[in-house]
Structure formats: structure tokens, C-alpha cells
DRENDOMAR-922128 format. One record per residue: residue in three letters; x, z, y of N, C-alpha, C in turn. Coordinates in steps of 0.1 Angstrom, whole numbers, plus 5000, padded with zeros to 4 digits. Example, Ala and Ser with C-alpha at 12.3 -4.5 7.8 and 13.67 -1.06 7.14 Angstrom:
# DRENDOMAR-922128
PT   roba    n.u    n.w    n.v   ca.u   ca.w   ca.v    c.u    c.w    c.v
PT    ALA   5132   5078   4943   5123   5078   4955   5132   5078   4967
PT    SER   5128   5071   4978   5137   5071   4989   5129   5079   5000
***
This chain:
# DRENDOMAR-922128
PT   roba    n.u    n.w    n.v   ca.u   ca.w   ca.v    c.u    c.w    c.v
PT    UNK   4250   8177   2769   4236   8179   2770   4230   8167   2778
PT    UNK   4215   8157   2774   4216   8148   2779   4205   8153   2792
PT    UNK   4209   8145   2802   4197   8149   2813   4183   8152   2813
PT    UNK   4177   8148   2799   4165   8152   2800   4162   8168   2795
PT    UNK   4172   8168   2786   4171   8183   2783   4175   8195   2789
PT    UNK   4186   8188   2804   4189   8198   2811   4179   8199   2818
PT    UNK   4165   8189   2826   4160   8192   2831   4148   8200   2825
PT    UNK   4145   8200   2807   4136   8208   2803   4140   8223   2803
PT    UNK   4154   8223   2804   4154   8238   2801   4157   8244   2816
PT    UNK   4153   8236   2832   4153   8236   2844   4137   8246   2843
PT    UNK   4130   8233   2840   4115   8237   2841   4106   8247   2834
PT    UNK   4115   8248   2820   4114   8262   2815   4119   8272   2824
PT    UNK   4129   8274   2826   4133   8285   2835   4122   8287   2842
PT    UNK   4119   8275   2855   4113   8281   2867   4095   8285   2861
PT    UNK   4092   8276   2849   4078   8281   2847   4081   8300   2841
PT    UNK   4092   8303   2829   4091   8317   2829   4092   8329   2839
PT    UNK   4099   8320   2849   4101   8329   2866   4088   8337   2871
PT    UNK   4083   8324   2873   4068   8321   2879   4058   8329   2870
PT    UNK   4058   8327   2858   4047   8337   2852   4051   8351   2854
PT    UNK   4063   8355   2850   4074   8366   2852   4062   8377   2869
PT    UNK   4064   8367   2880   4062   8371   2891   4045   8371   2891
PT    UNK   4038   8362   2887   4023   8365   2886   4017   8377   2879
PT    UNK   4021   8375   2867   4018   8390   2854   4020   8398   2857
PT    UNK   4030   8404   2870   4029   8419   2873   4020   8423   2879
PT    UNK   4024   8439   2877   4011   8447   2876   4008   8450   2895
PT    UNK   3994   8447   2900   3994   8448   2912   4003   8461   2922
PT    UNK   4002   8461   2934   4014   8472   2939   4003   8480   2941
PT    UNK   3987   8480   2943   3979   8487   2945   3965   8483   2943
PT    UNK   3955   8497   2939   3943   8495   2934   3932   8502   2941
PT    UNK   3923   8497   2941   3912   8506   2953   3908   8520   2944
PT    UNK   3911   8530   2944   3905   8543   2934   3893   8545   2936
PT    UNK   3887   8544   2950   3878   8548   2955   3871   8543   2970
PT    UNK   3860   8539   2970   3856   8537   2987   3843   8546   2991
PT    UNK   3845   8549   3000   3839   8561   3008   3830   8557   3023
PT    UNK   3817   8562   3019   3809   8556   3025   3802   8564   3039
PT    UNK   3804   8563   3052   3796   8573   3062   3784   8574   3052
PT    UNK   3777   8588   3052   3762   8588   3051   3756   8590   3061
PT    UNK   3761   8590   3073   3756   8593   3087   3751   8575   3089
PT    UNK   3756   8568   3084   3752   8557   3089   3747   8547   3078
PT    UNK   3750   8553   3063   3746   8542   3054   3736   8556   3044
PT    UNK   3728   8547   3040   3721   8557   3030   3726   8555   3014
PT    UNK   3724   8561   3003   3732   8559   2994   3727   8540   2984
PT    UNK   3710   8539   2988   3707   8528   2985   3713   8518   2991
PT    UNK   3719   8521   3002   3724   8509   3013   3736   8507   3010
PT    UNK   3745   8522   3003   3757   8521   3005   3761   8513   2990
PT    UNK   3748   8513   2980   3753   8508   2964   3749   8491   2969
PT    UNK   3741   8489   2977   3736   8472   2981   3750   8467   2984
PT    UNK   3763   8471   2989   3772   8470   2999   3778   8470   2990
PT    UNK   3783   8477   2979   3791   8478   2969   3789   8467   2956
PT    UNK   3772   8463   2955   3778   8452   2942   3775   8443   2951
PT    UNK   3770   8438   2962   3775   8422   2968   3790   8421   2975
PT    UNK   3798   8435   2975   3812   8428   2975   3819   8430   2964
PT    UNK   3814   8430   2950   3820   8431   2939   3821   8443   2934
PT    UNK   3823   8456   2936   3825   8470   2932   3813   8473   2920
PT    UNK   3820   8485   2914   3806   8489   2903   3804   8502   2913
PT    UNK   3794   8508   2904   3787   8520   2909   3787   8533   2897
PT    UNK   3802   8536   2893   3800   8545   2878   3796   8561   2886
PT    UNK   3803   8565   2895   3800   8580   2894   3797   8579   2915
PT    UNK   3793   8591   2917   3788   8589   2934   3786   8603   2936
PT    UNK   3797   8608   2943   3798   8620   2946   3795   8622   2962
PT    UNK   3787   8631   2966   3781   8634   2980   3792   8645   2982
PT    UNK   3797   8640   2998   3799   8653   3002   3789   8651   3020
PT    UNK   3797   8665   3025   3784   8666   3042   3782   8651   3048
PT    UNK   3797   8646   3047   3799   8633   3055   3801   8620   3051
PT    UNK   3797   8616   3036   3801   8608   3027   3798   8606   3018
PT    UNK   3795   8593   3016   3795   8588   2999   3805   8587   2988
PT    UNK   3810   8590   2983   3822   8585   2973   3817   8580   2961
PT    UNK   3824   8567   2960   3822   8558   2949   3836   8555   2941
PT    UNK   3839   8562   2929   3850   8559   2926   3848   8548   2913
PT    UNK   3863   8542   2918   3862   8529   2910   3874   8533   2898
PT    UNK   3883   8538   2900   3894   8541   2888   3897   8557   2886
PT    UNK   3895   8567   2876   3900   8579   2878   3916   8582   2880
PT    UNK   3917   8591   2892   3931   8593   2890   3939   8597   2879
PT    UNK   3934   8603   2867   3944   8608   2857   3947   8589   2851
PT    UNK   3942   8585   2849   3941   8576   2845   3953   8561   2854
PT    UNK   3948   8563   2865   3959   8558   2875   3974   8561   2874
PT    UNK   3974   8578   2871   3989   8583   2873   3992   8572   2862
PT    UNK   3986   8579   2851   3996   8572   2838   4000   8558   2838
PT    UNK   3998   8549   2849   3996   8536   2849   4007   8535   2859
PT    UNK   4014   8547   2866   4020   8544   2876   4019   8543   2891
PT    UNK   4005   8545   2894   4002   8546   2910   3996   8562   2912
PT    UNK   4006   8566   2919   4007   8580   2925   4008   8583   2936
PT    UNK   4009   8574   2944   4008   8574   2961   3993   8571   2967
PT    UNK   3986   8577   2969   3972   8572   2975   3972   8575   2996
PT    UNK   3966   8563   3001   3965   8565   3013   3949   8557   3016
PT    UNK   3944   8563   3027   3929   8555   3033   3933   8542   3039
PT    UNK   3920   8532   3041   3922   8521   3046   3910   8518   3054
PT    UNK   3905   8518   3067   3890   8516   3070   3894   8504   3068
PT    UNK   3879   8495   3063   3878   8483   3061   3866   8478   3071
PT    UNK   3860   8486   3076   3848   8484   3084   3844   8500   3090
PT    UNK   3831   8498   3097   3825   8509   3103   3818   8512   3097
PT    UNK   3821   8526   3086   3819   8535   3085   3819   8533   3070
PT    UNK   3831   8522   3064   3834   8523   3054   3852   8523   3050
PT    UNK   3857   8530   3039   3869   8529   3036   3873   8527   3022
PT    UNK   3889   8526   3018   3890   8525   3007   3904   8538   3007
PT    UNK   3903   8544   2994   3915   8550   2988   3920   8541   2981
PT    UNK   3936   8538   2986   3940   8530   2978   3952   8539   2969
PT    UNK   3952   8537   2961   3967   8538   2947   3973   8529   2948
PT    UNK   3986   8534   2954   3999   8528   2951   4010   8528   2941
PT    UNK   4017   8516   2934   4025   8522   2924   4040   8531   2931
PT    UNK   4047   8537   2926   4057   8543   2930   4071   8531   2937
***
């Protein structure tokens, strides 16, 4: 084999590696972030959500919260993320995250 082809089939390798490790599927997804309504109102809490990038599909009230879900969980399972835990990212904001297994 002459050197140059050992080195193409080098750089092949490491470029299929490298895509290999990019293209997977994240290890987690925001399902949901949850907003105080003691401190945000729901106009304030959707201003907050599309200037950090989020959509606004469904917005469920509860006594002490906004909920803005970004992915349905039936929909998550089948995808593999079945572990969910909170994350405060600020005051008096959070995120549900989905984890994969």
C-alpha cells in the first residue's frame, strides 16, 4: 500500500469516527420549563421563552406555575429518554429535563 493511500484510509477513519460521535442522539432534552406565576405573569413568562429560543405550543396553569411544554412525553419515551429530573436555571424559572436511558 503506497503512503498516500495509507494516509487516506487514516483520514477516513478519523473523519467516520468524528461524525459517528457528532450524529448521536443528544443524552437529554428540555420536555418542559416551568415558570413561578408568583413572580412572572404568563405574558412575561412567553417574552422569556421566545427571546431564549423556546416555542409556546400548550401552557398549562397550575396554583404555582406556568408549564410550557416543549416535547410530549409519550413521544420522548419512544425516542428513548425516560429519566426526567428539574433543573433551576434562574429565579423562578426551571427546566424538566429527559434523559436517555
Amino acid at each position: 500500500m503506497s503512503l498516500y493511500l495509507f494516509f487516506l484510509n487514516i483520514i477516513i477513519f478519523l473523519n467516520n469516527n468524528i461524525l459517528d460521535i457528532y450524529m448521536e442522539k443528544p443524552q437529554y432534552k428540555i420536555q418542559s420549563i416551568l415558570i413561578d406565576r408568583h413572580k412572572y405573569s404568563v405574558e412575561e413568562a412567553c417574552k422569556w421563552l421566545f427571546a431564549n429560543g423556546f416555542e409556546v405550543k400548550k401552557i398549562d396553569g397550575t396554583k404555582n406555575l406556568w408549564r410550557f411544554r416543549q416535547y410530549n412525553p409519550a413521544t420522548l419515551r419512544t425516542q428513548g429518554y425516560n429519566h426526567y429530573a428539574h433543573k433551576q436555571i434562574a429565579d423562578g424559572i426551571s427546566f424538566v429535563l429527559a434523559y436517555t436511558s
